[in-house]
C-alpha positions as a Markdown table, in Angstrom:
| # | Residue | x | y | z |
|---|---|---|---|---|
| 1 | Unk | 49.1 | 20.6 | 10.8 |
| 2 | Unk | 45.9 | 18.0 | 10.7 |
| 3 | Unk | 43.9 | 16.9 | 8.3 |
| 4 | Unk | 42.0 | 20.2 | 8.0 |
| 5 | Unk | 43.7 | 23.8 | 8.5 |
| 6 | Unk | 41.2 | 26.8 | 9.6 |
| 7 | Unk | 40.6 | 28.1 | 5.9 |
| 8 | Unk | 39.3 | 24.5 | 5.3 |
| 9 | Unk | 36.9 | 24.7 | 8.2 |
| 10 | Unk | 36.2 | 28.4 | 7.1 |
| 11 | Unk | 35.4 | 27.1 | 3.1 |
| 12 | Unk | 33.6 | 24.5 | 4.6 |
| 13 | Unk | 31.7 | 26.7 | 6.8 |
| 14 | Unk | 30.5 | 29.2 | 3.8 |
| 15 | Unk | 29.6 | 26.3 | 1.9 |
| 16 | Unk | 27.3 | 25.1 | 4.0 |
| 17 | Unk | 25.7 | 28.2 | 4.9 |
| 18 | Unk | 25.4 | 28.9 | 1.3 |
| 19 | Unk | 23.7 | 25.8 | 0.9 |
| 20 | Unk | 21.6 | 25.2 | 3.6 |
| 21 | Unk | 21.1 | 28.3 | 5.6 |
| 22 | Unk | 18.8 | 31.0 | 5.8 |
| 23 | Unk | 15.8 | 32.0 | 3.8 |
| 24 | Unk | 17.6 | 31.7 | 0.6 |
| 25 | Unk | 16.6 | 30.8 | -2.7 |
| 26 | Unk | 19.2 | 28.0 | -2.6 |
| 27 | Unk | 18.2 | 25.9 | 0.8 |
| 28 | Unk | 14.4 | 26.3 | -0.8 |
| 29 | Unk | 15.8 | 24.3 | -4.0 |
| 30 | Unk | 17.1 | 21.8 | -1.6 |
| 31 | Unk | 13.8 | 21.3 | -0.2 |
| 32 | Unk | 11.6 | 20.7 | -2.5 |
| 33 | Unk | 14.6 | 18.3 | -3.5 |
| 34 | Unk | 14.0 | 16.9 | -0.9 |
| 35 | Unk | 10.4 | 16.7 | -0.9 |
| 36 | Unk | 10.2 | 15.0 | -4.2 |
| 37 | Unk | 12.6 | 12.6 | -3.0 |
| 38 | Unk | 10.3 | 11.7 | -0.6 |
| 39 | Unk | 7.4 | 11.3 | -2.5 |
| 40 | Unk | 9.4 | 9.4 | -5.1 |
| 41 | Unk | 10.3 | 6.9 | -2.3 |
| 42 | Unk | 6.6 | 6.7 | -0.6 |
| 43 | Unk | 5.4 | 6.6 | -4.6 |
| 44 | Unk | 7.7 | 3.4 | -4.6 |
| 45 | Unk | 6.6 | 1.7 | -1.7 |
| 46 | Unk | 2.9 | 2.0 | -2.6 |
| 47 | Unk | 1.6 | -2.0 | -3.0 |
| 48 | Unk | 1.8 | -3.0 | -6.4 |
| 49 | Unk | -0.5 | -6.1 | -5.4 |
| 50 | Unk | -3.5 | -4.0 | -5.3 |
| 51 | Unk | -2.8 | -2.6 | -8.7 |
| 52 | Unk | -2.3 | -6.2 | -10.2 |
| 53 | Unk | -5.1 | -7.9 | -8.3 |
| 54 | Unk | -8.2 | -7.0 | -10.8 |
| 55 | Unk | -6.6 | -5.9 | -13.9 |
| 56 | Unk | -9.3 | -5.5 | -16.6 |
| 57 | Unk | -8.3 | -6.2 | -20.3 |
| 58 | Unk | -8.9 | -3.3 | -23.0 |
| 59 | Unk | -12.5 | -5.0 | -24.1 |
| 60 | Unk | -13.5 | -5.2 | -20.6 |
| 61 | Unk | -12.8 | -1.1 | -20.1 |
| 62 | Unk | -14.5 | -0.7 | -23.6 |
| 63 | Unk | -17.8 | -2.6 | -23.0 |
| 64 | Unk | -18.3 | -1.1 | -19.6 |
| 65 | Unk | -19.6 | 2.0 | -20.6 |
| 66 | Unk | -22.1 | 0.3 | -22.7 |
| 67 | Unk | -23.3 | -2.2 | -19.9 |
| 68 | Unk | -23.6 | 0.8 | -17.9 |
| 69 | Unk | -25.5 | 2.4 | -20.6 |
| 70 | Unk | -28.1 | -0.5 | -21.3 |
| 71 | Unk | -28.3 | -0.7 | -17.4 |
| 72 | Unk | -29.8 | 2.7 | -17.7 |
| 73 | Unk | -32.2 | 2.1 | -20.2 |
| 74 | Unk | -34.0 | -1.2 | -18.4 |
């Protein structure tokens, strides 16, 4: 008997090829899956450090454009 009789391996089989195989519209869905998993993950392990090391407060963004501004008129 075993664990798994041929129409197991045979389900199993189909399943997979359904899945995964050929050109299909299917194993296309399961790559860009699989490409936004990735860039989920390298999205992750960007360092947050260099996002938090200069953060400006809302008067600072603000009152830029004007220094820049004044800049221009000297």
């Amino acid at each position: 008997m075993g664990a798994f009789s041929w129409w197991h391996w045979v389900i199993l089989l189909v399943v997979v090829l359904v899945l995964f195989g050929g050109k299909g519209k299917v194993s296309d869905l399961m790559g860009d899956v699989a490409k936004g998993i990735k860039s989920f993950k390298k999205g992750m392990a960007d360092d947050p450090a260099e996002a938090a090391a200069s953060p400006k407060s809302i008067e600072e963004q603000a009152s830029q454009p004007v220094k820049e501004a004044e800049k221009a008129k000297s």
